[in-house]
N, C-alpha and C positions, 0 to 999 in steps of 0.2 A: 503469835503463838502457833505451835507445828499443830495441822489438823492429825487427830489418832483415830486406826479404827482397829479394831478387837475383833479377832477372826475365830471363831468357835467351831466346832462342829456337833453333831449330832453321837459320833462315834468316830474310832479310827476307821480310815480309809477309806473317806468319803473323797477326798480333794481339798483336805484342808492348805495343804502347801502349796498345791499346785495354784491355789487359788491365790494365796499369800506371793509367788512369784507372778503371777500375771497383773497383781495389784500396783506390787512396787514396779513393772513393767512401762506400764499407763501411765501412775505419777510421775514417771522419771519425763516424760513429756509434756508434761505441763508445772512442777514444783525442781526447783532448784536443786535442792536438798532431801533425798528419799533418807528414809532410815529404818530398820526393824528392831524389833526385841523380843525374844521368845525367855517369856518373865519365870518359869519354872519349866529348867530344861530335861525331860527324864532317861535323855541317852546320851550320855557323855560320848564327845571326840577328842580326840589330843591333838590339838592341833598349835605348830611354834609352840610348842613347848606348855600351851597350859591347855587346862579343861574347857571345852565351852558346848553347850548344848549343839548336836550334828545339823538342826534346822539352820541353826544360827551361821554356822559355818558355814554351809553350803550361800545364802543368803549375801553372806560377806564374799566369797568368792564369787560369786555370780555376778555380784553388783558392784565388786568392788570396794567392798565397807569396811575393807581388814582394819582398817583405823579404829572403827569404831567398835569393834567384838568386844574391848572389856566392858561393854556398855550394853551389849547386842544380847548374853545371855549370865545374868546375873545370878542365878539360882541354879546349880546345877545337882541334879539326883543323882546320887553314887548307888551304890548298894551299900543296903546300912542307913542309909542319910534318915528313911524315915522311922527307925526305930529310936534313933538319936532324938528325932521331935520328939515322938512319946513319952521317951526317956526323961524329957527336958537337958539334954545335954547341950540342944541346938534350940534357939528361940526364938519359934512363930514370928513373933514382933519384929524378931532382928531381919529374919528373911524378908519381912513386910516391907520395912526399911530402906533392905538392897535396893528391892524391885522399883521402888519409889526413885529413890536416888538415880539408881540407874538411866530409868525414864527420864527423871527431869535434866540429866545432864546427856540425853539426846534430844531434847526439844529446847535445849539450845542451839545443838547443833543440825537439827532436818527443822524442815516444813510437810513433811508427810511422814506419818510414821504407820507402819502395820506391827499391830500387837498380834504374834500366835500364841492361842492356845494348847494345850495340852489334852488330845482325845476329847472326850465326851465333858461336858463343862462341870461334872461330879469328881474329875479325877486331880488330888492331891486334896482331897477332903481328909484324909487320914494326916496332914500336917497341918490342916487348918486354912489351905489357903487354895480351895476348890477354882476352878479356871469361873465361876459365876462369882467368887469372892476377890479374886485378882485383876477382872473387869471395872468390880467398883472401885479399886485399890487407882486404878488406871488412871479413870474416871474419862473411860470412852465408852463410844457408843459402838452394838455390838453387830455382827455380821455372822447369820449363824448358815453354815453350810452342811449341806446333808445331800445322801445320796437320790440315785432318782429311785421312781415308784408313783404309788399313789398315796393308798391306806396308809401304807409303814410308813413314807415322807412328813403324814400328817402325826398318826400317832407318835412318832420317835421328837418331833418338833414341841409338841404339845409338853409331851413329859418333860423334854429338857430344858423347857420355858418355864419349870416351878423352880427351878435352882434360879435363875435369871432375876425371876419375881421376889422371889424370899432377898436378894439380895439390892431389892430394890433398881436394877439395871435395866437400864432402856433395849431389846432388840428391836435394830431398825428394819433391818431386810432380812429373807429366809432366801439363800441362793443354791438352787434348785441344781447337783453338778449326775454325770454321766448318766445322761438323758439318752432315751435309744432316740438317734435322730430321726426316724420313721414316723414317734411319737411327739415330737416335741412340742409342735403346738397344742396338740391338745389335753394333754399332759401339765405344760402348764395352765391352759384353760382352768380347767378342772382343776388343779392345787389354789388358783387367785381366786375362784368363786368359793371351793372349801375354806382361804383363812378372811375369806370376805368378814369387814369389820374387826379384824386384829389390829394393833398398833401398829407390826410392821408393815413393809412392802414386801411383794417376791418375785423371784429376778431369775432367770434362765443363765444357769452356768454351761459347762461344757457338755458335749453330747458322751457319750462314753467313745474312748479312745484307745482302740488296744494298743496302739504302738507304744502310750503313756504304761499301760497295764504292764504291758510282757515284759521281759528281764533283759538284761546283756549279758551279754558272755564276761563281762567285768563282775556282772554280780551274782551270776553262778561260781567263779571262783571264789568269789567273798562267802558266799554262802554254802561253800561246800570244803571251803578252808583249804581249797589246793591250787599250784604254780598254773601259773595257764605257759602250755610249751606250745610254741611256733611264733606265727605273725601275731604280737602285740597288739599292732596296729589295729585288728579287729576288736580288740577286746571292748570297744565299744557297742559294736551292730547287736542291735535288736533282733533278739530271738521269736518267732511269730510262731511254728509249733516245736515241738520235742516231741522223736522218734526214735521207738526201739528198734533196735536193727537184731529182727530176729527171723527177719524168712531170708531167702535165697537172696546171695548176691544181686542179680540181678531184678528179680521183688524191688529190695530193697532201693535201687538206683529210680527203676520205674515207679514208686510211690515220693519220691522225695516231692517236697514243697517250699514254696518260698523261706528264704530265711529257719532254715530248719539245724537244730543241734540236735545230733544222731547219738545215742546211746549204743554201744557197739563194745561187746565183751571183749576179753582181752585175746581170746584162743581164735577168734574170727580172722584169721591173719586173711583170705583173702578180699574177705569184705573192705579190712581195714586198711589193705594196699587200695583199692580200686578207689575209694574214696580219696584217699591221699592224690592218687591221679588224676580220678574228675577236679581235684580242688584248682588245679592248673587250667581247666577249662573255663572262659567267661561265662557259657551259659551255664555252669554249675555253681562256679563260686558266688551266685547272687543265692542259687538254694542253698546252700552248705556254707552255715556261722561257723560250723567246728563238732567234736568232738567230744563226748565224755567214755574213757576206755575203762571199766570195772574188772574186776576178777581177779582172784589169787594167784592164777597161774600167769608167771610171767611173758609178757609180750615175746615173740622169736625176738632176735639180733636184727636180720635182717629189715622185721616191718618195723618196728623201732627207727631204724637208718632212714625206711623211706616217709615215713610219717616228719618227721624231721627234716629232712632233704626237701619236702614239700614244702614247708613251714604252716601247712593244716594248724590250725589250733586247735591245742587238746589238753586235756586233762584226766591225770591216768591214777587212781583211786584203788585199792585191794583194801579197804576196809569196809565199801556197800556194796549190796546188790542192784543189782539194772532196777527191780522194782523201787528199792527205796529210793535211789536217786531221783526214780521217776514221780516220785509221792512228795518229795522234800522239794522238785522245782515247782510242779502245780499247786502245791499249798503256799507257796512262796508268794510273800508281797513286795512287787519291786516295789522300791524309793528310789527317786531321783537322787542324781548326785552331782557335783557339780559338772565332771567328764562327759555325761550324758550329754552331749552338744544337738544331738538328731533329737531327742526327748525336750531342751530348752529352746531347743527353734520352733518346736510346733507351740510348745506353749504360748512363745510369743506373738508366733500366727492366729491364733486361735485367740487372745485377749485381744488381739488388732480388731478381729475379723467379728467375734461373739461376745465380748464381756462389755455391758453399757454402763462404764465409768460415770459420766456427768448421771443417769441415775441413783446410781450409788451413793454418789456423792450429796445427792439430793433428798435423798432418804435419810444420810448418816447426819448432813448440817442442816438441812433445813432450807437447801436452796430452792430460791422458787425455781417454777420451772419456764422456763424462756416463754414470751406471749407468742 
């Protein structure tokens, strides 16, 4: 029978995925057969042609599970889908059913399976099938992830362990993720002696990781709804700060910083040639990911030509202002995606190097622990 373990979190954007890819990482060297299932998916992807929860897909391409996806995300939320429960047009039981079926016709086919949850283990209580009610549906044992701190790691773990209890479900471990690494020891010290005598175990996840945190230039154009012009081939590199380019030319050259995406109005024609020519430079093209160009008034002819001739990546907008651009990327939560290659190589450095699988494991089954 496939071992299952149930990845929960405390809230969004704790590291529940990230956690869920570093899992199936590890099993893949030790179990034959990995598998996932994200049992109620709430962000639809189109992917070949049908719908399947975006965890799910990303999962499938990373691991290779395209086989498996009609299996991988059986419940998927549209807009609308929960008024339809309400309504009784769509029926609790029947979704109950999928989620079941679907499971059991992956643990035919894996030996390890990671279940994810959906946000905070309260949400899809409005259809009746809360990620603490979809756990026991599973009937895995649960893995609850939460971010680092102290107080709030405690308090937020606590509250989220009465949905768990009401529904009768076991959490095994409480995995402790973006830890300031300064703090780590004794950060966790201090959380094992606070859930001292709990049922679970807790378990040191990653330290906090900006290069996981900050965006790519793939997903400011995703998130800003516009073409990225020049070198593609960037559209990857991680963006580390975002800077407005509002003092002198020259200012602005002298404050650039590693991997930096320059906001840069559209009437700046000399700012935005110079940049276009450091990007030809090696020690500049590691600071300069690219461009975002704002404002109504249209670019000249000529910096157009040379912005282009450079093949600078940029992204050129007359619908925001430099501020909101600049408010909509630091409010911005990146998510991994599968392109992200520099983002799933650290990950998998990092479960190599930090994530203690066989305790997990020992926590979740029961394994003794070696003499």
């Amino acid at each position: 029978m496939a071992r299952k373990i149930f990845i929960a979190a405390t809230g969004q954007n704790v590291g529940k995925t990230t956690t869920s890819l570093s899992l199936l990482h590890l099993a893949r060297n030790r179990y034959a057969r990995i598998g996932f299932i994200k049992p109620m998916g709430p962000k639809p992807a189109l992917y070949q042609g049908h719908w399947y929860d975006k965890d799910a897909v990303l999962m499938a391409r990373v691991f290779g599970l395209t086989r498996l996806l009609p299996f991988m995300s059986p419940v998927v939320v549209h807009p609308g889908t929960t008024r339809k429960v309400v309504d009784g047009e769509i029926s609790v039981e029947g979704l109950a059913e999928d989620i079941q079926a679907a499971l059991c016709e992956l643990e035919k086919r894996c030996d390890f399976i990671v279940i994810e949850g959906s946000g905070h283990p309260g949400v899809g209580s409005i259809m009746k099938l809360s990620n603490a009610r979809i756990a026991r549906l599973v009937d895995a044992p649960v893995v609850m992830v939460t971010g680092g701190g102290l107080g709030n790691v405690v308090d937020n773990v606590h509250m989220n362990l009465a949905l768990f209890r009401q529904e009768e479900v076991a959490v095994k471990a409480v995995l402790i993720n973006k830890i300031r690494a300064d703090k780590r020891e004794s950060a966790l010290d201090y959380l094992k002696r606070a859930f001292a005598g709990e049922e679970f175990g807790v378990m040191g996840g990653f330290d906090y990781q900006p290069t996981l945190a900050n965006p790519t230039l793939r997903r400011i154009s995703h998130l800003l709804d516009l073409p990225l012009h020049g070198n593609r081939r960037d559209a990857g590199r991680i963006i580390h700060h975002v800077q407005i380019g509002a003092a002198s030319t020259q200012r602005v050259t002298e404050l650039l910083k590693d991997s930096s995406l320059l906001i840069v109005t559209s009437s700046r024609d000399e700012l935005l040639v110079t940049l276009a020519n450091l990007y030809q430079m090696k020690e500049f093209r590691e600071k300069i990911v690219g461009l975002i160009v704002p404002g109504i008034a249209p670019m000249s002819e000529i910096t157009e030509r040379i912005l282009d001739a450079s093949r600078i990546p940029y992204l050129r907008t007359q619908t925001h202002t430099t501020t909101e651009l600049h408010n909509m990327i630091s409010e911005d939560v990146s998510k991994i995606t599968a392109e992200d290659t520099e983002k799933l190589a650290l990950i998998r450095t990092l479960a190599d190097g930090g994530l203690d699988f066989d305790e997990l494991e020992r926590l979740c089954f029961a394994i003794p622990a070696p003499a």
